[in-house]
Each structure stands twice: as structure tokens, then as C-alpha cells.
Kinemage of the C-alpha trace (Angstrom):
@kinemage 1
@onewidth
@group {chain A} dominant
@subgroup {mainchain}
@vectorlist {calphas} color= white
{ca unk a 1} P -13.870 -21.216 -1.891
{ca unk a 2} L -15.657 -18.175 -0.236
{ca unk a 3} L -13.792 -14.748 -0.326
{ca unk a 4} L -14.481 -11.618 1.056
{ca unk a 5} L -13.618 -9.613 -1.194
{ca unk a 6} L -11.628 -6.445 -1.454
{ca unk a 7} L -12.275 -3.862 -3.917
{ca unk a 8} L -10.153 -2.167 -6.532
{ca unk a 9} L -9.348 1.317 -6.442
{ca unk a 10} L -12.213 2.480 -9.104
{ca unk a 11} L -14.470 1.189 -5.779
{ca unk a 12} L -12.847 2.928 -3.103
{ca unk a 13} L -14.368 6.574 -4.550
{ca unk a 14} L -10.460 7.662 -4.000
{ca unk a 15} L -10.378 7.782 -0.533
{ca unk a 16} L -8.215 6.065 1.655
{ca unk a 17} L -10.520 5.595 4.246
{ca unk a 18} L -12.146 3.078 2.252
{ca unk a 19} L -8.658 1.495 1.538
{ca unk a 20} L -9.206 1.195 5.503
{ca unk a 21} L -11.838 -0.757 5.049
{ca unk a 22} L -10.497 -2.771 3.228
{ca unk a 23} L -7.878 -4.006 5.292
{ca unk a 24} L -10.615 -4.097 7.985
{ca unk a 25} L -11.395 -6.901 5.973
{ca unk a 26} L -8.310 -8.710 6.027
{ca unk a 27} L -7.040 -7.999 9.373
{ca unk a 28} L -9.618 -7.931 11.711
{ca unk a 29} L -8.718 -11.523 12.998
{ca unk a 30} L -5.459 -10.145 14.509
{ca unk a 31} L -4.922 -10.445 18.059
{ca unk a 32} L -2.528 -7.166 19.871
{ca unk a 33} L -0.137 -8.312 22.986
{ca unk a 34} L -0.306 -5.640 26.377
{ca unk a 35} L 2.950 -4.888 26.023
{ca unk a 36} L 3.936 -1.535 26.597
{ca unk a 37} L 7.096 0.289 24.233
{ca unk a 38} L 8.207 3.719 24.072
{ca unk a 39} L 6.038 6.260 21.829
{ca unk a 40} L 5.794 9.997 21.565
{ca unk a 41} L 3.168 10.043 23.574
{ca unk a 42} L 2.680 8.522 27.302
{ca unk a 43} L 1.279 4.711 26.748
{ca unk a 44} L 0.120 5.067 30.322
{ca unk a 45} L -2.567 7.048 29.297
{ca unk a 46} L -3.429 5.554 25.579
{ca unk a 47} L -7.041 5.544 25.390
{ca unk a 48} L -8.185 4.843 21.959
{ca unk a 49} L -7.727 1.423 19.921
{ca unk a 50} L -5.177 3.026 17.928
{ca unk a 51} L -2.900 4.856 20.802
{ca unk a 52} L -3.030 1.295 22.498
{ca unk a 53} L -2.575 -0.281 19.375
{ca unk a 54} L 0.410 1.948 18.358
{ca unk a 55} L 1.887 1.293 21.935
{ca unk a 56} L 1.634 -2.816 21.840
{ca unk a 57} L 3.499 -2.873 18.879
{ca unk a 58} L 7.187 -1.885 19.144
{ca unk a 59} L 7.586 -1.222 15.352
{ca unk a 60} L 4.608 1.379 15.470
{ca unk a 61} L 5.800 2.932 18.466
{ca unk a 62} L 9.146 3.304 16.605
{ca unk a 63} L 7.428 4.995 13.551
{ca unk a 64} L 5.489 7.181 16.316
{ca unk a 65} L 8.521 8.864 17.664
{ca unk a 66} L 10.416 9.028 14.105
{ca unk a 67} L 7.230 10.854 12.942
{ca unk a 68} L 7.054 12.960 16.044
{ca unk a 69} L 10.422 14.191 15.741
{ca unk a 70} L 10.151 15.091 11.854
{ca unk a 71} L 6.774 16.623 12.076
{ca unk a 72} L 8.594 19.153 14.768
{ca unk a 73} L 11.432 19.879 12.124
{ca unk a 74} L 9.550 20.234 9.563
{ca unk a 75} L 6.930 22.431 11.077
{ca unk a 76} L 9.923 24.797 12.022
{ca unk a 77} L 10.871 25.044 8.322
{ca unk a 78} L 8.013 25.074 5.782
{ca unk a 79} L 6.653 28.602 4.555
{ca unk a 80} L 2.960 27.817 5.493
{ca unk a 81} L 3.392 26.375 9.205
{ca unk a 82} L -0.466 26.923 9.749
{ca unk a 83} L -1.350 24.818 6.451
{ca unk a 84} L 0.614 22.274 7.823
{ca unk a 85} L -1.109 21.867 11.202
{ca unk a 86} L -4.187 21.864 9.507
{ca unk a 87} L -3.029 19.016 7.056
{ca unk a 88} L -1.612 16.911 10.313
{ca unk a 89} L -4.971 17.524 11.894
{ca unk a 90} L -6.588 15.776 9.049
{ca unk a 91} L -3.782 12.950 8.918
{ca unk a 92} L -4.627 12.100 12.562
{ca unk a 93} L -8.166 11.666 11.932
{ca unk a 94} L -7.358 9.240 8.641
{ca unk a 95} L -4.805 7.166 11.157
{ca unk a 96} L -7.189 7.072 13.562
{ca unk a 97} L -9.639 5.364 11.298
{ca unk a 98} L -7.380 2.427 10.971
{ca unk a 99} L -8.423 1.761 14.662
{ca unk a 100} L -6.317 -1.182 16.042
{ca unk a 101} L -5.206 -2.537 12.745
{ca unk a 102} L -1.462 -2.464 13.099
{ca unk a 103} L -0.834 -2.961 8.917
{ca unk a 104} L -3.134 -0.053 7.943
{ca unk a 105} L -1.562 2.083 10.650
{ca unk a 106} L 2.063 1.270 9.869
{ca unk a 107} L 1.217 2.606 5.948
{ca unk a 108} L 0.161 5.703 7.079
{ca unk a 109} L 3.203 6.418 9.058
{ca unk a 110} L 5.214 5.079 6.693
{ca unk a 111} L 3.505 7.562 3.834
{ca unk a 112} L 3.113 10.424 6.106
{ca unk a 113} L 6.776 10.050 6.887
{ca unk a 114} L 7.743 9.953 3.487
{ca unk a 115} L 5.703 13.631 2.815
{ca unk a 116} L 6.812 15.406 6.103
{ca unk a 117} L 10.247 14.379 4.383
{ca unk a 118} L 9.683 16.579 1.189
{ca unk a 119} L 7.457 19.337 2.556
{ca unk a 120} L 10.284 21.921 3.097
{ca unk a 121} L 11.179 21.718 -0.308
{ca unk a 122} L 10.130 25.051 -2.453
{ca unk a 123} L 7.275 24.612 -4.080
{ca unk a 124} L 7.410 24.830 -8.124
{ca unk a 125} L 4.905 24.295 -10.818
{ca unk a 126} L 8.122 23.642 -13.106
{ca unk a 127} L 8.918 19.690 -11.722
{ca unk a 128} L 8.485 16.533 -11.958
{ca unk a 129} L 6.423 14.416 -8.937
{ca unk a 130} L 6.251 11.161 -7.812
{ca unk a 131} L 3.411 9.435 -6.128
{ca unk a 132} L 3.728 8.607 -2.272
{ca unk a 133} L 2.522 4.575 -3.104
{ca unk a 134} L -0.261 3.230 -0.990
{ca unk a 135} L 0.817 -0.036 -2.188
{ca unk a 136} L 3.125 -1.689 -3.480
{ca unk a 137} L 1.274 -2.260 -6.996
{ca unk a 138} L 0.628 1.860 -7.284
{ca unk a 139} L 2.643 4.057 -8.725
{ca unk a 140} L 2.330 7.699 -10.840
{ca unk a 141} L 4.625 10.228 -12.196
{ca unk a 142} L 3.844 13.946 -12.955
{ca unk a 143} L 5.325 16.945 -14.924
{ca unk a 144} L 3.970 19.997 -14.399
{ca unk a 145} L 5.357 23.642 -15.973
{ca unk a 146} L 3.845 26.792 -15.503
{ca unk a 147} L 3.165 28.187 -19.162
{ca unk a 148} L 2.215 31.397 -18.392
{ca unk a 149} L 0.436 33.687 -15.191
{ca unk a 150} L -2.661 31.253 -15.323
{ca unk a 151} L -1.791 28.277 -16.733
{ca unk a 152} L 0.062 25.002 -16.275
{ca unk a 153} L 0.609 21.865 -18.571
{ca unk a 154} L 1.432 18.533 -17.363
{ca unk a 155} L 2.106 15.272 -18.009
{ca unk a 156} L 0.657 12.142 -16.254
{ca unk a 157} L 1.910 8.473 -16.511
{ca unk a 158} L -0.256 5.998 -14.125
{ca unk a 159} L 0.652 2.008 -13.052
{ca unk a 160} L -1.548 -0.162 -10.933
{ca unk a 161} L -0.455 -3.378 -11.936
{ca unk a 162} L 0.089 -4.420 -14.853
{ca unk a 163} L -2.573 -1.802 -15.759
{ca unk a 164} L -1.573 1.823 -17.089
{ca unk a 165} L -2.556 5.068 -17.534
{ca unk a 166} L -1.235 8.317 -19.571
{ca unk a 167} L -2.900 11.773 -19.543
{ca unk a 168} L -1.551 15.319 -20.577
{ca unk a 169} L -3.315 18.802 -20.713
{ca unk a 170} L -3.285 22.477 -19.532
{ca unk a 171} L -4.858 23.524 -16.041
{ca unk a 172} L -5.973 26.620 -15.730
{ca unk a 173} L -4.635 28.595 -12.363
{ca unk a 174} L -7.182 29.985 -9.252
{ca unk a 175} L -6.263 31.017 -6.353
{ca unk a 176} L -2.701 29.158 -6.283
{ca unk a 177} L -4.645 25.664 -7.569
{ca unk a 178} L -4.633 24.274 -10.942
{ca unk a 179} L -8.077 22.770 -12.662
{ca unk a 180} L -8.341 20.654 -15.875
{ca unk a 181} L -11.404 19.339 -17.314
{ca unk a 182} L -12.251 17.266 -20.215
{ca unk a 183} L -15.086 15.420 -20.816
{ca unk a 184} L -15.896 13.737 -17.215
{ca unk a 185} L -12.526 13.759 -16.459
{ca unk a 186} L -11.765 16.480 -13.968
{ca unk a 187} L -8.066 17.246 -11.982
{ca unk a 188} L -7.313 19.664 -9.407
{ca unk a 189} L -3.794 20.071 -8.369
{ca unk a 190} L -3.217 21.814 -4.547
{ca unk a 191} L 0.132 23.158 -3.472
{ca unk a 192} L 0.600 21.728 -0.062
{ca unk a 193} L 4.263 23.796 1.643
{ca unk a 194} L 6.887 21.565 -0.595
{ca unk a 195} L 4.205 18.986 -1.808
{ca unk a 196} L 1.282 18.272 -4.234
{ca unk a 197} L -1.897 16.943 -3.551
{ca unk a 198} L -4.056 15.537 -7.014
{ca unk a 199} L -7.968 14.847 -6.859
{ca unk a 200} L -9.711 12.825 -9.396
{ca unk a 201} L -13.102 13.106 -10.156
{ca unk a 202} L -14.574 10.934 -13.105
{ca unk a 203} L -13.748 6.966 -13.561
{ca unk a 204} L -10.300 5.268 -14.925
{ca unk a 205} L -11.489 5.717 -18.529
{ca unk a 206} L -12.786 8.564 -18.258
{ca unk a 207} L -8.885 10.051 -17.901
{ca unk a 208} L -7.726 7.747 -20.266
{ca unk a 209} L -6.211 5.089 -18.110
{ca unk a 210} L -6.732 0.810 -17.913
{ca unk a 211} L -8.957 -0.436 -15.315
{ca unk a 212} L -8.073 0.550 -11.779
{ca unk a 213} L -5.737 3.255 -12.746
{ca unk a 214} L -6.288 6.388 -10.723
{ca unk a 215} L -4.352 9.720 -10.503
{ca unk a 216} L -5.143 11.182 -7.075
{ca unk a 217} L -2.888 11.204 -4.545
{ca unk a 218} L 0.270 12.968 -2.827
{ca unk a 219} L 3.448 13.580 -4.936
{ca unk a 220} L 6.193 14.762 -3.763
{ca unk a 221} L 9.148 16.753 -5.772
{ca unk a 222} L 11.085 13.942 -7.055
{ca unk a 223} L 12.772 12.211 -10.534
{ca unk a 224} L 13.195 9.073 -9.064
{ca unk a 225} L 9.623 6.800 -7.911
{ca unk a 226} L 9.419 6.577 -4.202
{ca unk a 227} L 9.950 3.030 -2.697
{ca unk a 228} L 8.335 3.013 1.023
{ca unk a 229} L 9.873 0.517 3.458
{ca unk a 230} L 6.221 -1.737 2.957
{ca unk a 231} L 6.827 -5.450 3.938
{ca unk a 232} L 4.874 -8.107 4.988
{ca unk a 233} L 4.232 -6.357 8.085
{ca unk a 234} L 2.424 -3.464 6.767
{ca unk a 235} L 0.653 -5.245 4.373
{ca unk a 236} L -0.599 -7.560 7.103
{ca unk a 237} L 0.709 -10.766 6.279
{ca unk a 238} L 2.652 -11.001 9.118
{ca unk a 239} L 0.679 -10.299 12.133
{ca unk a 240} L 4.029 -9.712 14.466
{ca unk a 241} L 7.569 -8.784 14.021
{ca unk a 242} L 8.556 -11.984 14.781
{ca unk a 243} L 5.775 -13.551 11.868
{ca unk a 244} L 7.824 -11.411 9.557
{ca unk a 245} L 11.101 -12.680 10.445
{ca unk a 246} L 10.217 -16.279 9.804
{ca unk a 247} L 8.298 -15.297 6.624
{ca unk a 248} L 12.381 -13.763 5.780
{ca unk a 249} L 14.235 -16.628 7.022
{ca unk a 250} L 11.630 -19.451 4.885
{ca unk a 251} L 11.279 -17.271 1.255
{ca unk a 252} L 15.080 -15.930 0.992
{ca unk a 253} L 15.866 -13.893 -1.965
{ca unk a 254} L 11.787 -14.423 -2.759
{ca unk a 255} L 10.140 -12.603 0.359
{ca unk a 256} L 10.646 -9.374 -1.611
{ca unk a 257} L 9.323 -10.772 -4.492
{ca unk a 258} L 6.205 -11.413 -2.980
{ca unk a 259} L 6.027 -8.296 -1.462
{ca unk a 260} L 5.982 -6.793 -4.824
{ca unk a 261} L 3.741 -9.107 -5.757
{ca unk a 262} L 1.097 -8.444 -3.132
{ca unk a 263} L -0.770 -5.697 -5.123
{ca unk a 264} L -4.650 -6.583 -3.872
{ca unk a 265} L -5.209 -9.268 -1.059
{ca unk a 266} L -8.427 -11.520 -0.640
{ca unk a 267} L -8.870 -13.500 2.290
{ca unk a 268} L -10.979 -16.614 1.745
{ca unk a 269} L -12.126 -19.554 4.548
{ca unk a 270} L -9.530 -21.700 5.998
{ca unk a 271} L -7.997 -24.832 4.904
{ca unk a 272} L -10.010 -27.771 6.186
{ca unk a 273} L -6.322 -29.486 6.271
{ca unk a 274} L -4.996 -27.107 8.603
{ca unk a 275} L -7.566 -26.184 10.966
{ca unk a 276} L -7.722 -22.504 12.311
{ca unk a 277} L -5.798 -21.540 9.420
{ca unk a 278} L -5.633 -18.031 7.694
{ca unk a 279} L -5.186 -17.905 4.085
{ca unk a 280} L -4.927 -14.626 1.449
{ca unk a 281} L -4.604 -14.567 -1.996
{ca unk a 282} L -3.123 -11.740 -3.843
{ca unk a 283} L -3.951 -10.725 -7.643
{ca unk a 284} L -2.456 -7.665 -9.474
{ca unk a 285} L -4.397 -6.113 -11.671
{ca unk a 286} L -3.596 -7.252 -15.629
{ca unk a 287} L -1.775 -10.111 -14.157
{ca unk a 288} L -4.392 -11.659 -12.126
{ca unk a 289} L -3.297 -14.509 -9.131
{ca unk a 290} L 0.443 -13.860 -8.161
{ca unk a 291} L 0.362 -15.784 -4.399
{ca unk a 292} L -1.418 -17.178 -2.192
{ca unk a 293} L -0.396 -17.507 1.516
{ca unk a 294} L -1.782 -19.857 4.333
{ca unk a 295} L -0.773 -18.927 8.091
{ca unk a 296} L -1.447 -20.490 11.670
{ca unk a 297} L -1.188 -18.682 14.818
{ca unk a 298} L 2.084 -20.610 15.896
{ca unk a 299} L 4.119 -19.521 13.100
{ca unk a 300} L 3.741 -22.052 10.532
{ca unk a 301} L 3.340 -20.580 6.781
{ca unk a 302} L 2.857 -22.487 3.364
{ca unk a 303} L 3.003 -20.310 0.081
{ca unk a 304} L 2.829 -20.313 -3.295
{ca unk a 305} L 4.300 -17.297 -5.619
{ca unk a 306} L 3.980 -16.844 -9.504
{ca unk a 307} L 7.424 -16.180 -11.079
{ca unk a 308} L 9.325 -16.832 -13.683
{ca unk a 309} L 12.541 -18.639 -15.244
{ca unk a 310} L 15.849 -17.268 -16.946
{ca unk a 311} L 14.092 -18.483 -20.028
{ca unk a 312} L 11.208 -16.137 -19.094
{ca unk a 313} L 8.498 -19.031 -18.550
{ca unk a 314} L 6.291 -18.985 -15.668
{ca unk a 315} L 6.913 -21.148 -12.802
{ca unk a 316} L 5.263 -21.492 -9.165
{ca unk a 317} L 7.385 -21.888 -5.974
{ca unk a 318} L 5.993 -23.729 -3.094
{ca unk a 319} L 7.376 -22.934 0.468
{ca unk a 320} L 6.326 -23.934 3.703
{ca unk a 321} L 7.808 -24.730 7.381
{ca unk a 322} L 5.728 -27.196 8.410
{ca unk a 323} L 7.535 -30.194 8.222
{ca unk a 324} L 5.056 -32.682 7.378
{ca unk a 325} L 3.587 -30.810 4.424
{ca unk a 326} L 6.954 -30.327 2.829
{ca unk a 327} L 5.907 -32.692 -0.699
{ca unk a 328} L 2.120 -32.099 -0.524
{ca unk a 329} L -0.113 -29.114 -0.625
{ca unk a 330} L -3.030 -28.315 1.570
{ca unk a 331} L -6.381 -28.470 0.065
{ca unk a 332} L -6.659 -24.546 -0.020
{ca unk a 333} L -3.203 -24.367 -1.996
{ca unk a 334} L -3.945 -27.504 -4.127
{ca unk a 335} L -7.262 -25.670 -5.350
{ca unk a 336} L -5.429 -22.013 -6.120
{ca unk a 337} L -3.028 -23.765 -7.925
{ca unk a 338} L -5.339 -25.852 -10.221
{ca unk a 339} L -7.387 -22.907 -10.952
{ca unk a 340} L -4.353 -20.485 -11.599
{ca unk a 341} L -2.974 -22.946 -13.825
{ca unk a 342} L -5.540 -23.701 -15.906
{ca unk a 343} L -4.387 -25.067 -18.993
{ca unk a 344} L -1.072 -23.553 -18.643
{ca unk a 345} L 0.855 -25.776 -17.623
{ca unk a 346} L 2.826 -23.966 -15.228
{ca unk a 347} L 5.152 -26.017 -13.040
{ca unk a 348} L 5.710 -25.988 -9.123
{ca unk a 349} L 8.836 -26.108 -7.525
{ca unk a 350} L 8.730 -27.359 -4.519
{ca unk a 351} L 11.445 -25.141 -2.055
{ca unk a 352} L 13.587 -27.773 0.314
């Protein structure tokens, strides 16, 4: 089967404008209603893919005005107000770039929401920061004390995956940043108001971490790892609200599960059983295949998840709503499953 492939995070050059692209990839079959819903802005006058984009979907325009009214309480309480509205500026032009693509543009809200949350916080080189996840495979912790007038140590531990990554050092202090270097492994660490903003430059191995393991990103001041609110909606395999609540009502306890599971999506051709089909795999890196889910416009879904027994042995569940395809998979399906298995020998329940 032909997939158009989306690449890891060691090929996105640590941006999340090609993360973008990625789901440009995936999503750009998706089809917005006219339907107008209350936003912080005036929908009457939306102009751009993404204003009319945010204002068709009544889940966006819900994130709109949340973020609206905490980016006005939090720009009356950090200590660096103009560093702020220079930061929004260049958090408008990154959700722009999602265009019309509802599922890119509901993770940036969603993250964005999460930083405005922390940003009033006092900053301090002496805590411990957690990665705002751009996924729900990503995840990073960081320690950082300051040692002395122009130095800081920290401590870095890294998941995508299955995948890990640890790194420790001391940064050396300029002009309120921190810089490490070793080898052709390089870190910067910005203050941002209450957060902290890590670059990366050199590969995964380079900084001593498993394929696909990356440091940069936005942590906020936290002991605890962040959890966003990321569903099936915002990682686009629901294309509507009301996609996502049948995906909830057919998977049960197991619609989390493969949210967790999603980690990176592939989208390959449709099923010559089901015509006009959509179908996405999803692989996690160290783990490989975890899912695979097939979609039609009029709400029908069939999917496949890896998981595993009280006995700890791997098992696959099969669900779908389509009646007739309750003891049979579709040609798509049949062929993930045969070449996830492999001589494995993992079962498949079949859900009632």
C-alpha cells in the first residue's frame, strides 16, 4: 500500500511549521461547514482560511475566546508585557500557517493556552520544567540551578516513544540566556516572562538521545508532565465534533488508548472494499505499528489498536460500526494486520 509519509522529528529541523506540514499531509482532504459560531473576533469579517476556519468550527471558536480572554490576563500580569506581545505576534504567524486545517490549529491553541497559563509565574533558573507536548508521544523534563553569577547546570530526560533521551551539563550565562556546547550538540535556554524556551542544534545522537528524541521546545515551571486536552479531534482523526463522539461511543474505555497511541500518523490509499474511504496508520517510535484507522464521510469507522492482556501479551482489538463488516476485515485492515503480525502471533479480538 502507498503512504505518504510523515516525517519524524529529526526531519522536521525542529520547527513546528514543518510539523504543519505534516498534518497538511494528513488533513488536507477535510471538508469545513459555513457555519458561523461565536469567536473573539467578528466572523463577519474573517478573511483568511484560518479566521474562517476557526469560525466554522464551534470547538475552535471556543478555544479562540478562552485564549483571548487569558492572553488579556496574562498580559496585565507578567513582568515583561512587551516580550510578550512580541512572542504572541510570532504565535499568530505559526497558527496562521496551519491555514484551514482545524487539527493543527486546535494544537496550537491548546499549547499556547497551556503557556499563557504559566507565564506569570516568576521566573527561576532553580526549577524543574516540563515540556508543553506537541503530541501525544513527546514528552521532556528539565532541572535547571543556577551555580553561580554565570553559570547554570541542568538535567535533561527526553521520551518520544518508546525512544529516550538523557543529557546533563553546565551552561554558561549571557545576557539573561544560558548556552551549552559539546561536541555538535549545542542548547540555548531563553527566559520567556514565567516560561522557558530550549533550541537544539545538532542531531538526536549528537545530545545523547535514541532516534527521534529532541530537546527543544517550551517548558513551563512544573513537577508534574503536562497532559493537553489532545483527542481525536486535534489529532485529526475525527474530522467533526460529532466524528469524535461516535469514535467515543464505538472504542469505550479504548478511545483514550488510542489516543495515546497515536504518536506519528501515515495516511495511505483507500480500501478498495470501502470505496472513498480514508485510512491512517499510526507507529510510535521503538514500538513501531500501534493502529490503524479506516473512516468514510458518513460516519462509519473500522479500527484496529495494539494492546495488551493482564498477562502482559499483546493482543489486537478490532472495532467497527458498520454493521456488515462486524466478523470480517476490509482489505486495508486485513493487510496491516498480516504485516504487523508477522510471525507473532498476535491475536484479534473482534469488539461486539
Amino acid at each position: 500500500m502507498a503512504l505518504a509519509y510523515c516525517a519524524p522529528p529529526e526531519e522536521w529541523n525542529l520547527s513546528m511549521l514543518s510539523f504543519r506540514s505534516c498534518h497538511a499531509v494528513l488533513l488536507a482532504s477535510l471538508v469545513f461547514t459555513s457555519l458561523t459560531h461565536a469567536s473573539s473576533f467578528d466572523c463577519a469579517s474573517a478573511s483568511s482560511k484560518t479566521e474562517k476556519a476557526i469560525c466554522a468550527d464551534p470547538y475552535l471558536s471556543q478555544l479562540d475566546v478562552q485564549l483571548a480572554e487569558r492572553w488579556r490576563s496574562t498580559l496585565a500580569n507578567v513582568p515583561e508585557p512587551k516580550a510578550l506581545k512580541t512572542d504572541q505576534r510570532q504565535w499568530l504567524k505559526a497558527r496562521n500557517a496551519c491555514g484551514a486545517l482545524t487539527a493543527c490549529l486546535r494544537r496550537e491553541y491548546l499549547m499556547r493556552l497551556a503557556e499563557l497559563e504559566h507565564a506569570t509565574q516568576p521566573f527561576s533558573w532553580d526549577a524543574t520544567w516540563q515540556l508543553i507536548p506537541p503530541g501525544t508521544s513527546t514528552a521532556a523534563t528539565v532541572t535547571t540551578h543556577r551555580r553561580d553569577a554565570t553559570h547554570i547546570t541542568f538535567d535533561i530526560t527526553a521520551a518520544e516513544g518508546a525512544n529516550s533521551g538523557e543529557l546533563d551539563g553546565v551552561a554558561k550565562l549571557k545576557n539573561g540566556e544560558a548556552h551549552y556546547v559539546s561536541g555538535e550538540c549545542a542548547l540555548s535556554f531563553t527566559p520567556l516572562n514565567g516560561v522557558l524556551n530550549l533550541s537544539q542544534a545538532g542531531a538526536d545522537a549528537d545530545c545523547s538521545a535514541g532516534m527521534g528524541v529532541y530537546y527543544g521546545g517550551t517548558y513551563v515551571a512544573s513537577e508534574q508532565p503536562l497532559t493537553l486536552d489532545y483527542d481525536m479531534l486535534s489529532l485529526g482523526l475525527a474530522r467533526t465534533p460529532e466524528e469524535n463522539q461516535t469514535l467515543k461511543a464505538l472504542l469505550k474505555d479504548d478511545y483514550q488508548k488510542l489516543v495515546q497511541l497515536s504518536g506519528n500518523l501515515q495516511i495511505g490509499d483507500p480500501s478498495s472494499d470501502v470505496p472513498d474511504s480514508q485510512v491512517v496508520e499510526m507507529w510510535m517510535r521503538g514500538l513501531g505499528g500501534t493502529g490503524i484507522l479506516m473512516s468514510t464521510a458518513d460516519q462509519h469507522f473500522w479500527v484496529i489498536l495494539l494492546t495488551y492482556d493482564a498477562h502482559g501479551q499483546e493482543r489486537m482489538r478490532y472495532y467497527t460500526n458498520a454493521a456488515q463488516w462486524k466478523g470480517r476485515l476490509p482489505d486495508v485492515l486485513q493487510a496491516w494486520y498480516q504485516r504487523i503480525n508477522g510471525n507473532r502471533a498476535i491475536a484479534l479480538d473482534h469488539i461486539p
